[in-house]
Residue frames relative to the residue before (quaternion, step in Angstrom):
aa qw qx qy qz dx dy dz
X 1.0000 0.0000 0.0000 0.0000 0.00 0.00 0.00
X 0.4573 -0.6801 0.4629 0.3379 3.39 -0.50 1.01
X 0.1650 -0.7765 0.5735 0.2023 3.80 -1.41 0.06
X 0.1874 0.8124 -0.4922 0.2502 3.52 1.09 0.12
X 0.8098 0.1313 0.0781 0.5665 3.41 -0.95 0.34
X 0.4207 0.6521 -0.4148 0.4751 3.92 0.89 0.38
X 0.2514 -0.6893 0.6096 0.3000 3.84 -0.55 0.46
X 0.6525 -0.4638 0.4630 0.3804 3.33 -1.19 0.92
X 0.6660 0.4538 -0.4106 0.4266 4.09 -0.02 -1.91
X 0.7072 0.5523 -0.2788 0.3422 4.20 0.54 -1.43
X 0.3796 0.7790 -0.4328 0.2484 3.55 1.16 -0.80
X 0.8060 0.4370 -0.0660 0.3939 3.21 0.26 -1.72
X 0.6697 0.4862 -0.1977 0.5254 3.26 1.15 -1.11
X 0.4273 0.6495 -0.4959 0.3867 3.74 0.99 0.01
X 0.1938 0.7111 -0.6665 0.1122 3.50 -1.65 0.57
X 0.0975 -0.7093 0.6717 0.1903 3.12 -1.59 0.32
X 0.1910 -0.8067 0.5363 -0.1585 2.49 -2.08 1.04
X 0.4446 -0.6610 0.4810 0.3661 3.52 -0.45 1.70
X 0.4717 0.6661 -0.5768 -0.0343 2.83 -1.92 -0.21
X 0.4344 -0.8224 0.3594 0.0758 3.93 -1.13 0.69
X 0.3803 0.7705 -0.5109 -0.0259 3.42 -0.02 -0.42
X 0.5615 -0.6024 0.5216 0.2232 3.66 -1.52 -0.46
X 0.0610 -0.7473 0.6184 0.2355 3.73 -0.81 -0.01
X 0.3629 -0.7811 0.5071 -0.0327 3.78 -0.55 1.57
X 0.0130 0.8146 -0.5581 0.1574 3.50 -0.21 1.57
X 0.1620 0.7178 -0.6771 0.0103 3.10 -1.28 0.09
X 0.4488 -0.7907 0.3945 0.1332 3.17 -1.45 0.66
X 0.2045 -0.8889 0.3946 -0.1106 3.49 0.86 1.88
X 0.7152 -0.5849 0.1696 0.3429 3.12 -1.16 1.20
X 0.5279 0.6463 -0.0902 0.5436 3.47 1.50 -0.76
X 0.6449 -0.4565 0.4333 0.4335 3.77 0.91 -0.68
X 0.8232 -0.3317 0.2634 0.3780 3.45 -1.10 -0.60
X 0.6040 -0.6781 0.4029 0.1138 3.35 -0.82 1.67
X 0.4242 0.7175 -0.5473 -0.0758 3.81 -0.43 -1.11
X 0.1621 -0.7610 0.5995 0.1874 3.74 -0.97 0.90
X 0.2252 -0.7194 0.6538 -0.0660 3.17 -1.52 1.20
X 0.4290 -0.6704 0.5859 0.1523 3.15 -1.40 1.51
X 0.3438 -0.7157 0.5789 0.1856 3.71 -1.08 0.47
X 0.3329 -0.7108 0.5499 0.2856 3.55 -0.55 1.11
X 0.1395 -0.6619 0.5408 0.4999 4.02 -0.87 -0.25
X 0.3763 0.5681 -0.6509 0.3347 4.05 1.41 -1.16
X 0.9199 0.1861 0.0753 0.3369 3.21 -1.63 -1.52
X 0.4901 -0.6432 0.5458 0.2196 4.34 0.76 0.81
X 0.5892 0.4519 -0.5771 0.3400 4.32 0.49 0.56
X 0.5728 -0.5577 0.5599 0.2176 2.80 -1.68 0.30
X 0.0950 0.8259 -0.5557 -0.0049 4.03 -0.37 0.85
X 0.7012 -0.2972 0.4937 0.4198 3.70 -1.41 -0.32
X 0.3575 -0.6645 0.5547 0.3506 3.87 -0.77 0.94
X 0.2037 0.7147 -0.6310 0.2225 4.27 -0.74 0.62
X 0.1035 0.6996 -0.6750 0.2104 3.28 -1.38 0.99
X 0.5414 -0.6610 0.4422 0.2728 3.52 -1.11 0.74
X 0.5397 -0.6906 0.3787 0.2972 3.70 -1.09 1.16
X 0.6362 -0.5169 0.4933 0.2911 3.55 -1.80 0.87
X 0.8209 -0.2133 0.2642 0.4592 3.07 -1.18 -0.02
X 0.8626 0.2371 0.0214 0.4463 3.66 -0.14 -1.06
X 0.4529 0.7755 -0.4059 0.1694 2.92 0.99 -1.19
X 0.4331 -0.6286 0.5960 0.2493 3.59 -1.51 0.42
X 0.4670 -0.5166 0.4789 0.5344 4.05 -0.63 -0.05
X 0.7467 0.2425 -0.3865 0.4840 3.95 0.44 -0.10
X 0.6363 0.5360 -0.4586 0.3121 3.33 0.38 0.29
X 0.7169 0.4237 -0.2681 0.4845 3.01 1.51 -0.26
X 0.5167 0.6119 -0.3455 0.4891 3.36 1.67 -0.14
X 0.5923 0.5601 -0.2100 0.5398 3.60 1.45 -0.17
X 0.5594 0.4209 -0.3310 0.6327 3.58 1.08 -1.25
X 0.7647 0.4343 -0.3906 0.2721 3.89 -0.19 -1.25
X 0.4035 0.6729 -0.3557 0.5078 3.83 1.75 -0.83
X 0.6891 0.4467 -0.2945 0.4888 3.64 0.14 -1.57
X 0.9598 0.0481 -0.1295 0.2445 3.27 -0.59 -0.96
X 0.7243 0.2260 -0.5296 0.3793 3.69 1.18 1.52
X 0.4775 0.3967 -0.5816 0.5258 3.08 1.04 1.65
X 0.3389 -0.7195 0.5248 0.3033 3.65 0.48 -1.08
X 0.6305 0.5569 -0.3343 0.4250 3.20 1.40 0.22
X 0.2418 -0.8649 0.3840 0.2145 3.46 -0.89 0.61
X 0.5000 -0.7357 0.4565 -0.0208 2.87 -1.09 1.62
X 0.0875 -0.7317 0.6740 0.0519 4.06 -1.09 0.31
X 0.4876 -0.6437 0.5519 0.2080 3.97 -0.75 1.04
X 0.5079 -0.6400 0.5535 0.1618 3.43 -1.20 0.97
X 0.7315 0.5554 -0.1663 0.3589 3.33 0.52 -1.80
């Protein structure tokens, strides 16, 4: 992983991480839709995304993470 331009203190604390999620639209009487997950830690509002099961594919888990912090079901564009 490059460190260029990296603060020295952040070096260490650097990582990567899988993870998936989705951005949920629809077109509502008003205009554009977008569903948002509620954090409870810190009360913001974010994209639904979460890191993949065992096996999981990157869209299968971008789908599983949709389902269960909206509850709504969802089908991939791409």
């Amino acid at each position: 992983m490059p460190t260029s331009g990296t603060p020295r203190r952040w070096r260490r604390r650097v990582r990567s991480t899988v993870a998936a999620g989705g951005v949920v639209y629809r077109h509502g009487a008003d205009g554009l839709e977008v569903a948002l997950a509620g954090r409870l830690s810190d009360g913001t509002w974010v994209f639904p995304k979460g890191q993949p099961d065992g096996n999981e594919t990157i869209e299968e888990t971008a789908l599983r993470e949709v389902r269960e912090e909206t509850g709504l079901q969802v089908r991939a564009l791409s």
